[in-house]
Each structure stands twice: as structure tokens, then as C-alpha cells.
GUVEX-189680 format. One record per residue: x, y negated, z of N, C-alpha, C in turn. Coordinates in steps of 0.2 Angstrom, whole numbers, plus 5000, padded with zeros to 4 digits. Layout:
BEGIN
XYZXYZXYZ/...
! end
This chain:
BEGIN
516550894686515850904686515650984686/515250994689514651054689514151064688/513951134688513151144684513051204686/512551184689512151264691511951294687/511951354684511751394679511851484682/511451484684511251544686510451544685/510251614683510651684684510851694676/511451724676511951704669511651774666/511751784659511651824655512151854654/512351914651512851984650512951994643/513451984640513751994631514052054634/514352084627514652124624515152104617/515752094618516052064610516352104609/516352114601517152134598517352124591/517852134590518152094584518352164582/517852224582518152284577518652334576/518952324582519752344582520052414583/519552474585519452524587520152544581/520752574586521252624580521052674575/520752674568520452724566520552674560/520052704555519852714548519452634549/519252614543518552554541517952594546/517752644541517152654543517052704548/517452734553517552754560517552684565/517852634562517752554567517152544568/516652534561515952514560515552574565/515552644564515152684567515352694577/516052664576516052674584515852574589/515852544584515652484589515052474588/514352514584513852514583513652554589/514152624590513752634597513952624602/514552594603514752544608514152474610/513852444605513352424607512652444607/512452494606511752524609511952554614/512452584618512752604626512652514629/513052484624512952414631512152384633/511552414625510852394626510552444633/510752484630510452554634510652544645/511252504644511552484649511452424652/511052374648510352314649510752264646/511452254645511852214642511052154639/511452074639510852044635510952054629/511552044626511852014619512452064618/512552054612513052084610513352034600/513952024604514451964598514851994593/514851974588515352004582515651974578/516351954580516851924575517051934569/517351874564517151884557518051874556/518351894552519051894549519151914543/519551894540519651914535520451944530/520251984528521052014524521452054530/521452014536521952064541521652104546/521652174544521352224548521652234555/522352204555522452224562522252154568/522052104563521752044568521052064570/520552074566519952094566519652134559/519252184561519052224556518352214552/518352144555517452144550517552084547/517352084540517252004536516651984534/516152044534515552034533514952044540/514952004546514552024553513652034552/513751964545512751984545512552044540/513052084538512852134536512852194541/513452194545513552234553512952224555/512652174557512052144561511352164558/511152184552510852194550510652284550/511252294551511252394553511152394560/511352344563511252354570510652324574/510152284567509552264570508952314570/509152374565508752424564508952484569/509452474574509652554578509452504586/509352464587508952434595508752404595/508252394598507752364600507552274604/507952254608508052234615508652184615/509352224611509752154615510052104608/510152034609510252004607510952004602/510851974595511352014592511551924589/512351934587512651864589513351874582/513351824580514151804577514551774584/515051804582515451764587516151744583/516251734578515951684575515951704568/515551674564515651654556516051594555/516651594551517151564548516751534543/516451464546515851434543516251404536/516951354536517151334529517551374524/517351444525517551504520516851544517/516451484519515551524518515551474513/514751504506514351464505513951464512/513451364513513251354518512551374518/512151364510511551394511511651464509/512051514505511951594508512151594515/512251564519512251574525511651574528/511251504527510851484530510051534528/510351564520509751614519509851674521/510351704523510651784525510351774532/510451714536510451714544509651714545/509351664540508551674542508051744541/508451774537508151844535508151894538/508851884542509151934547508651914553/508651844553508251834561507551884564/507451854555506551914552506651974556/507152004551507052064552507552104559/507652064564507952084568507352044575/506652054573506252014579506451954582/507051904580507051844583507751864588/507951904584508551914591509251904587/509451854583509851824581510251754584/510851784587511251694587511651684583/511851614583512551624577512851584579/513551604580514151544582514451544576/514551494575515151454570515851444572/516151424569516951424572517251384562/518051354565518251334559518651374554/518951424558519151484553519751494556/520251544553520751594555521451544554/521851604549522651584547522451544542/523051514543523151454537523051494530/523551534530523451604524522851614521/522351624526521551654524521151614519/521451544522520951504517521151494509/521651514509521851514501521451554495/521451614496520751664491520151614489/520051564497519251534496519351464492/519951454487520051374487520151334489/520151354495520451294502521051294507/521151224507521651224512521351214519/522051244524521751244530521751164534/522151124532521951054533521351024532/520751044527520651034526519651054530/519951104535519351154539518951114542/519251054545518651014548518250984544/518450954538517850914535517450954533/517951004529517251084526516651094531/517151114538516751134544516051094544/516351034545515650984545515150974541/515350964533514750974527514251044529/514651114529514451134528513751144533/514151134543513651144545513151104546/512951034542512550994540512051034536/512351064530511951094527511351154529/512151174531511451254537510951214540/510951174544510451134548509951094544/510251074539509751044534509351094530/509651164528509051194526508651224531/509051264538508651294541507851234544/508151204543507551124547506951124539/507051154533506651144530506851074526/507251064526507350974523507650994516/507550904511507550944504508450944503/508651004501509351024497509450994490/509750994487510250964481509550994476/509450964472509150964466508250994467/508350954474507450974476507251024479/507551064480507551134482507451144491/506951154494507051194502506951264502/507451274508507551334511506951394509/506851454508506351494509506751554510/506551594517506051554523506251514525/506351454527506451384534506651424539/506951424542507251424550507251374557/506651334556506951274561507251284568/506751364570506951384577507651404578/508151434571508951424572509251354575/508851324574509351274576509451254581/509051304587509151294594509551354594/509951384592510451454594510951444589/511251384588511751364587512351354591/512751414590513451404596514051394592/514551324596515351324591515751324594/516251354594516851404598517351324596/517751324601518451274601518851284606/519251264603519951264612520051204614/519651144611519951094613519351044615/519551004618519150934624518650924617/518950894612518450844606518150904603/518150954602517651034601517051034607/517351024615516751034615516150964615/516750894616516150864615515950834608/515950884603515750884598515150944599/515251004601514551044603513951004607/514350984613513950964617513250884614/513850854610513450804606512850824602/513050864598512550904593511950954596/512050944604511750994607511751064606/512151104605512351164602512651184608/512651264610512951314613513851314611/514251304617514851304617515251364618/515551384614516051474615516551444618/516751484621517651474625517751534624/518651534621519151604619519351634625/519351684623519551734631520351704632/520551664627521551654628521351614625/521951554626522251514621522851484622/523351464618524051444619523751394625/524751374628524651344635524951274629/525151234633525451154632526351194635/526851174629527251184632527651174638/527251104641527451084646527351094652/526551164653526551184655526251264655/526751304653526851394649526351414654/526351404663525951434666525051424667/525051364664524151344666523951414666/523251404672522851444671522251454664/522051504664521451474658520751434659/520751434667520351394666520551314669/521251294668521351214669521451184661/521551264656521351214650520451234649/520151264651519351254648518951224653/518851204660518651164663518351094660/518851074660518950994652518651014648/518651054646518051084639517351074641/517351104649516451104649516451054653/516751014654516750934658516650914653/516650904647516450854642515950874636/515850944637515350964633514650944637/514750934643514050954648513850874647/514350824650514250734648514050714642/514350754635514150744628513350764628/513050804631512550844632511850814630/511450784627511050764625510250754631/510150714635509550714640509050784637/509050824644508450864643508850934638/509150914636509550984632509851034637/509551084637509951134640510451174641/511051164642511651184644511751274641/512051284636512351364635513151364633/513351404637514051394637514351464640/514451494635514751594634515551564636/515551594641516151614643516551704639/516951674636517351754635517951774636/517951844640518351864642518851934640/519451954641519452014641519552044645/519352124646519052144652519052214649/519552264655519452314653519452334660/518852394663518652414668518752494669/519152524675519252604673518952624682/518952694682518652724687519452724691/520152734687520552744691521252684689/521552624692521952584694522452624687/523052664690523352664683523152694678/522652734678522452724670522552674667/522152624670521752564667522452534664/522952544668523552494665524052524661/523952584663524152664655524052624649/523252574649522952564644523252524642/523352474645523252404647524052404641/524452434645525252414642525252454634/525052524637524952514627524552454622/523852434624523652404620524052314620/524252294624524552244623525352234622/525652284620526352294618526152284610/525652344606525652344602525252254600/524852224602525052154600525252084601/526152114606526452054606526652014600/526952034595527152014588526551944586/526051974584525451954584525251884589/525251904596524951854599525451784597/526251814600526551734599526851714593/526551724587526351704580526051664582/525251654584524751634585524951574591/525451554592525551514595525551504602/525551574606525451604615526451604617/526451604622527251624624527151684630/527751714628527651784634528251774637/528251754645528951744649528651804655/529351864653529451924654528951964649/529352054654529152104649528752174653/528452144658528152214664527452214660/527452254661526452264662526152204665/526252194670525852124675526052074668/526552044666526852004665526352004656/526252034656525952064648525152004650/525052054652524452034658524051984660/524551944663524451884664524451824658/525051844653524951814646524251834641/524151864641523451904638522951884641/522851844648522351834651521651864652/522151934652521652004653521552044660/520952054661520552074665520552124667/520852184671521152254671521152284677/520952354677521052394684520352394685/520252444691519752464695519052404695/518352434696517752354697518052304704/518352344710518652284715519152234710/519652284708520152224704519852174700/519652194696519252134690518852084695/518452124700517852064702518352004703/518952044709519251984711519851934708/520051974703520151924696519751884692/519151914691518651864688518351804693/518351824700518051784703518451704706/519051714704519451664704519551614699/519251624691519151604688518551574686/518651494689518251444691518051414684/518151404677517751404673517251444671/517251524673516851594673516351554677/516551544684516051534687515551494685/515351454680515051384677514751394671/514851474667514551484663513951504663/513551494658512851524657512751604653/513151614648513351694647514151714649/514151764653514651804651514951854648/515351854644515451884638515951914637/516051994639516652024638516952054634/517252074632517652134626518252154629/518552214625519052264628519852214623/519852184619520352164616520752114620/521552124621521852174614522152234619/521752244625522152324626521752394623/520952364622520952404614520952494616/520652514621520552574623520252634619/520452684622520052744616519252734616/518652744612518252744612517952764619/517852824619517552834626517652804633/518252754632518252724639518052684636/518052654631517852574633516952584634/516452644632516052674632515852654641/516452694645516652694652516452614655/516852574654517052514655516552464655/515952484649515352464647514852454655/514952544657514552554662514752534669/515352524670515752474678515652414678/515552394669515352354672514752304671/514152324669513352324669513252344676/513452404679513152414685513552374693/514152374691514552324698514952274697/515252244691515652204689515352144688/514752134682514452104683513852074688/513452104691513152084696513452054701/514152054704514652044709514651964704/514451954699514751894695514151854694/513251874698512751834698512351854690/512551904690512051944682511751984687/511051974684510452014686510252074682/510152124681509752154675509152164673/508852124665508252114666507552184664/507752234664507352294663507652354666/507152394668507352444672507752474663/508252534667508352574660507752634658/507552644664507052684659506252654657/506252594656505952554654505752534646/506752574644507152534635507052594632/506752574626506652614623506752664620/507752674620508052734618508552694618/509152694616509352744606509852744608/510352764615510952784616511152854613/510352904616510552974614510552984608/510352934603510652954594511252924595/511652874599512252854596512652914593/
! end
């Protein structure tokens, strides 16, 4: 199945990984996103993790979100994702509606089921037990944000009913997305995910394909299809820079990946590369890597981030701009305001 979905929308992701201190991560991907607004980006997403700092650096995104609903203006600000059964579901559903407030209505929020099995331990929980959480809770978010009565007579204040159409839920698997698509919710796809042993080489999009096959038929009459593609993507003015980078930051998290349940057969740079299913070198290279990836093509947001080759601040700063001005375009993103049109606030980053 297909689906026309043009003209796609432009993210920014990151899950806070910058090599540095706590609070050098916070200050450098705050400006990393007012560069991406300044450079017309629609959105920009922020992953949530918890305890381990070299998986991702942020546990709290709506309080990230909130700093960063006061320094721009313009572009869309996003979880990508809250680890919804490691949350209360209504301090969620009242943090998110407050934020919406005061962020002018430029809140999305993706959910997701959570991390390591480990993580859930602090919260009470076992991780067997993430789906059923998952479910309750996001029952509840919808039931308060909808204004409907909560435990002991109590509704929401403020109400949100408008969140309930910018709900998105990330999955790697067929009954995820037709669980999104049933709910009518926005579907995230993972820049990676493990293969099937039986076959170490799949592309990544003959496993996500099947995903938006069945999100799109689950899809409820008259509901409008969103469906973020995400990518990793690092973009350089010069070919082996780009892969200088590339091999450092993807050496530093083999350990890591195939933990998580990835396999890596060989040990070249390409070979890193192709396991990471990352996007690398010069705007010709990426386009025409990105453009062979036939799930990309179907998406209605594109949505990139530098993990995990995890560049120095200033390029990925770089990387922002190749690809706003020729990476994306070549990929059916249009830009919707001239830049000097926007407001500002690069030159305070």
C-alpha cells in the first residue's frame, strides 16, 4: 500500500548526547534547536531516558520543553518519546496541557513503552509488565485531557481536548503500528532496529514498510495519516570528514548497540554504517542514500538526528544547515517562511 503525503514536514531529534557535562548537553541542544528554527526546521523532538547518561541525557523533556518554549517562537516542539508507564498519567496529562499553554499550541507528544528492563525497577515496575501500564495509563491521559470525570469526580484543569489529535506512538513492530493506526494517533518509526535472525541483512525499510501497511488500514475513515519517519543523518561539507566522524562516534557505541539487540558482521567504517543505519557524507551522498529508502519516501515528517556518530557541536550545528537548505528539499520539504521573515533568536544562541 501507498499514500501520498506530500509536502512532508522537517524535525530535528535528539536524545541529548552531546560529549560534555549535564548541563553543557542542555545548553548545546537548546541551540542546536533555535539554529534548526532559524533554518525553518518544522519541529524539533526530545527523547526521555532514564539513569543512563550515555543512552540519553534527558529524564525530564517537559521541563527541557518548557525552556525552550520561551527562547523560539515558530517551530514545533515534541517528546519523542515520554516513557509513558514510568509516569504518573494525569501529572502528565497536566504538565503537557500547561506546556501546550504556554508554548502557543506548539506541543506534540509521543509516547512510547519504555527503555531497559533495569529502568523500570526504581518505578515499581516490571518490564513485562509495560504493555498493560502503557495502556492504562494512556487511557487516562485521553480521559483527562478529553475533560471526562477521573477517580473520585475530579476533571482535568485545564482540559486539553485539542491534544488528543497530536498524539504520536513509536513501535518497531506490525501490532504497534496497528495499534496507532486504530487509535488514530501519529506513528514514530526508530531510526534502527534489530534485524530477525534469519535475516542479519534486511533493509530498514522491509522491516518498517509492514508497519505503515498496517498503521495506514488500521487507520480510522477520514483520519489523517502522520507518520515521522526517523533517521540518523549526519551531513559534512567534506566526504571524509563526515566519516572521521562517523567512525568515531559509532565505535564508541558498538558495546551498546548489540546489547540492545542489533548484530554487527564486520568492522570497517562502511560496515559500522550500514549496521547503524546511518546516513553519512557529503548532501549528494545522503540524498542518494536517503532516497533509496522506500519507507522515507511515505512519510509525512522527516525527522533527523546526528546519533550515534554524535559529532562536535559545531558541525552538527553544520549539518543542520545541508540539510534545511539541500538535503531535505531533494527529499519533497518545502520551507514554510522566508528566514528573514523569523523572528530571531539564533544570534542569542
Amino acid at each position: 500500500m501507498t499514500y501520498p503525503v506530500q509536502p512532508k514536514r522537517l524535525g530535528f531529534f535528539s536524545r541529548v548526547l552531546d560529549q560534555t557535562d549535564p548541563a553543557t548537553r542542555y545548553r548545546l541542544v537548546a541551540e542546536q534547536i533555535i539554529h534548526a528554527e532559524k533554518f525553518g526546521f518544522d519541529s524539533a523532538w526530545i527523547a526521555q531516558h532514564h539513569f543512563d547518561g550515555e543512552e540519553g541525557g534527558l529524564p525530564s523533556p517537559l521541563v527541557f520543553l518548557a525552556e525552550l518554549a520561551a527562547r523560539t517562537s515558530r517551530i514545533r516542539l515534541g517528546t519523542g518519546v515520554i516513557t509513558l508507564p514510568m509516569e504518573n498519567a494525569v501529572r502528565v496529562a497536566e504538565d503537557t496541557a500547561v506546556l501546550d499553554i504556554l508554548s502557543n499550541g506548539r506541543l506534540e507528544i509521543g509516547f512510547g513503552t519504555g527503555g531497559t528492563p533495569a529502568a523500570f525497577l526504581p518505578f515499581g515496575l516490571r518490564s513485562a509488565d509495560r504493555a498493560a501500564v502503557y495502556a492504562e495509563s494512556l487511557k487516562t491521559v485521553r480521559d483527562a485531557w478529553a475533560g471526562r470525570e477521573l477517580e473520585g469526580g475530579n476533571r482535568l484543569y485545564p482540559d486539553a481536548p485539542h491534544l488528543l489529535d497530536r498524539i504520536w506512538q513509536a513501535t518497531f513492530s506490525v501490532g504497534g503500528g496497528e495499534r496507532a493506526g486504530r487509535d488514530g494517533d501519529g506513528l514514530m518509526l526508530s531510526r534502527t532496529q534489530p534485524r530477525q535472525p534469519e535475516a542479519p541483512h534486511s533493509e530498514l525499510w522491509e522491516l518498517q514498510n509492514p508497519i505503515i501497511d498496517t498503521y495506514l488500514e488500521a487507520l480510522p475513515d477520514g483520519r489523517e495519516p502522520r507518520i515521522l519517519g526517523s533517521r540518523s543523518l549526519f551531513v559534512a561539507d567534506d566526504r571524509k570528514e563526515a566519516l572521521h566522524f562517523a567512525d568515531l562516534g559509532l565505535r564508541r557505541s558498538v558495546e551498546r548497540f548489540i546489547a540492545s539487540g542489533h548484530k554487527i558482521t564486520g568492522t570497517t567504517t562502511e560496515d559500522l554504517i550500514n549496521a547503524f543505519d546511518v546516513h553519512v557524507g557529503t548532501p549528494d551522498d545522503v540524498i542518494a542514500s536517503l532516497k533509496a529508502d522506500t519507507a522515507l519516501s511515505r512519510v509525512t515528517d522527516l525527522v533527523f538526528q546526528v546519533h550515534s556518530v554524535d559529532p562536535p557541536h559545531e558541525h552538527i550545528l553544520r549539518s543542520l544547515e545541508l540539510t534545511a537548505t539541500i538535503v531535505a528539499p531533494a527529499l519533497g520539504w518545502m520551507r514554510q517562511a522566508p528566514l528573514h521573515q523569523e523572528r530571531r533568536l539564533a544570534a542569542t544562541a
